[in-house]
N, C-alpha and C positions, 0 to 999 in steps of 0.2 A: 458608324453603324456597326461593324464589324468588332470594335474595343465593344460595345455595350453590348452585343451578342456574348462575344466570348466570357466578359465577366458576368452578366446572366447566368451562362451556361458551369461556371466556378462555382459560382454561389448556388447552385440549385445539386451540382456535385455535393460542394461543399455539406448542402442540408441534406441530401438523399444520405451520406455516408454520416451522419450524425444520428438519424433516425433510425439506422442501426445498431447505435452507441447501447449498452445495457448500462443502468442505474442500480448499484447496492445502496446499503442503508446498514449503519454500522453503529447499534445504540449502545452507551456506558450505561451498564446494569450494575450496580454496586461499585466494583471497583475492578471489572470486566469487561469489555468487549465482547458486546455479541452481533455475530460472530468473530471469532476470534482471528479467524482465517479467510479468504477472497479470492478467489484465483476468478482474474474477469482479462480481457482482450485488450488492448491499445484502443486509447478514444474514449474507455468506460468512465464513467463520473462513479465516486464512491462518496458517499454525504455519512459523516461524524453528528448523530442525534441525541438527546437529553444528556447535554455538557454541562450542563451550572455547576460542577466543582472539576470539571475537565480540560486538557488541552492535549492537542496532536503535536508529535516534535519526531520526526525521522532521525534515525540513528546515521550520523554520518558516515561511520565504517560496515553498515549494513543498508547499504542501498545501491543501485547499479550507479557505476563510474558515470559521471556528468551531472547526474541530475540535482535539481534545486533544492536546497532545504526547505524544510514545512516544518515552520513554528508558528503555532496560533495561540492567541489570546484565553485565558480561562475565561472557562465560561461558553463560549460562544459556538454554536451548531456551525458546523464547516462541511464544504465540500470542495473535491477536487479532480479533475481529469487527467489520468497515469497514461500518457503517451509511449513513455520509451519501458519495453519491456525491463524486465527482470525481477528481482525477489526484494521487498521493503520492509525493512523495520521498523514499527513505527512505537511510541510509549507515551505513556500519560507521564510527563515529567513527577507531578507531587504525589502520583502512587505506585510509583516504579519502585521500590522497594518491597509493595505490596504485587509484585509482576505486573502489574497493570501495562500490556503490549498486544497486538499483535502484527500481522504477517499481510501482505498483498502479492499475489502472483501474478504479476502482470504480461501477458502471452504467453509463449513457449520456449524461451531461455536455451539456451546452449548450456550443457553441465550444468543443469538444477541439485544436484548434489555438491558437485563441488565447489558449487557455491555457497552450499549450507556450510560445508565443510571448512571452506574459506572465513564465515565468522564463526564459527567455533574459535577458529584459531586468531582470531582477532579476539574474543573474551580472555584467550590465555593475554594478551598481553597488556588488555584494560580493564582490570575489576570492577569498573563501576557499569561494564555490559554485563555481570554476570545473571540478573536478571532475564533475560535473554535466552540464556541457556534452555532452560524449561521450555520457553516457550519455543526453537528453533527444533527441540526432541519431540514434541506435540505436534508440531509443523509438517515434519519429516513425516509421521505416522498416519496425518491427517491424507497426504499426496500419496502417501502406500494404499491408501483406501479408497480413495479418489481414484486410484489406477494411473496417477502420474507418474511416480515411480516405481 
């Protein structure tokens, strides 16, 4: 009685602290992101909508240490829940030439600058981030506005 109490009492946790969760919605408009930028909590689900010549791929020297890559199918409406804080890069692989990226802020991050600052200095070392740039300086301006930094 006592196990089916307690995991009752998980799972009702569990749902109370989900139904707090916030959902964005992040549509490929041409060869865009809108919006470009997210700054949402641990727990928040972010859903990638009208994909049919689109795919989502995290930048692996632009995302907080641990976390799993996300490469998804062209094509295909995706969503996903950003648990462990920090700053994400993410790109349409087949129109990242054309910048097609952007950014998720996930919590409140220790040194959000110097982490911006940190892939800067990873584009100096891999040209094929330099797409990135752009958008990392739009990023910066976006959170100057925002009042985050």
């Amino acid at each position: 009685m006592a196990k089916t109490l307690i995991g009752s009492l998980l799972l009702f946790l569990g749902l109370v602290s989900n139904a707090f969760a916030e959902e964005y919605e992040v549509r490929a408009v041409g060869v865009k992101f809108d919006p470009m930028f997210v700054i949402l909590q641990p727990g928040d689900r972010v859903s990638w909508t009208n994909m049919p010549a689109h795919l989502i791929e995290t930048i692996d020297a632009m995302v907080p240490e641990g976390t799993e890559k996300i490469q998804t199918e062209l094509g295909v409406d995706v969503s996903f829940v950003f648990d462990n804080e920090g700053i994400y890069v993410y790109k349409c692989t087949p129109h990242w030439g054309a910048r097609m990226g952007g950014i998720l802020l996930v919590g409140n991050p220790s040194d959000i600058e110097g982490t911006i600052d940190a892939y800067f200095e990873e584009i100096k070392k891999d040209k094929s981030l330099l797409p990135a740039k752009g958008l990392l300086k739009k990023f910066k301006k976006h959170l100057e506005a925002e009042g985050v930094l």
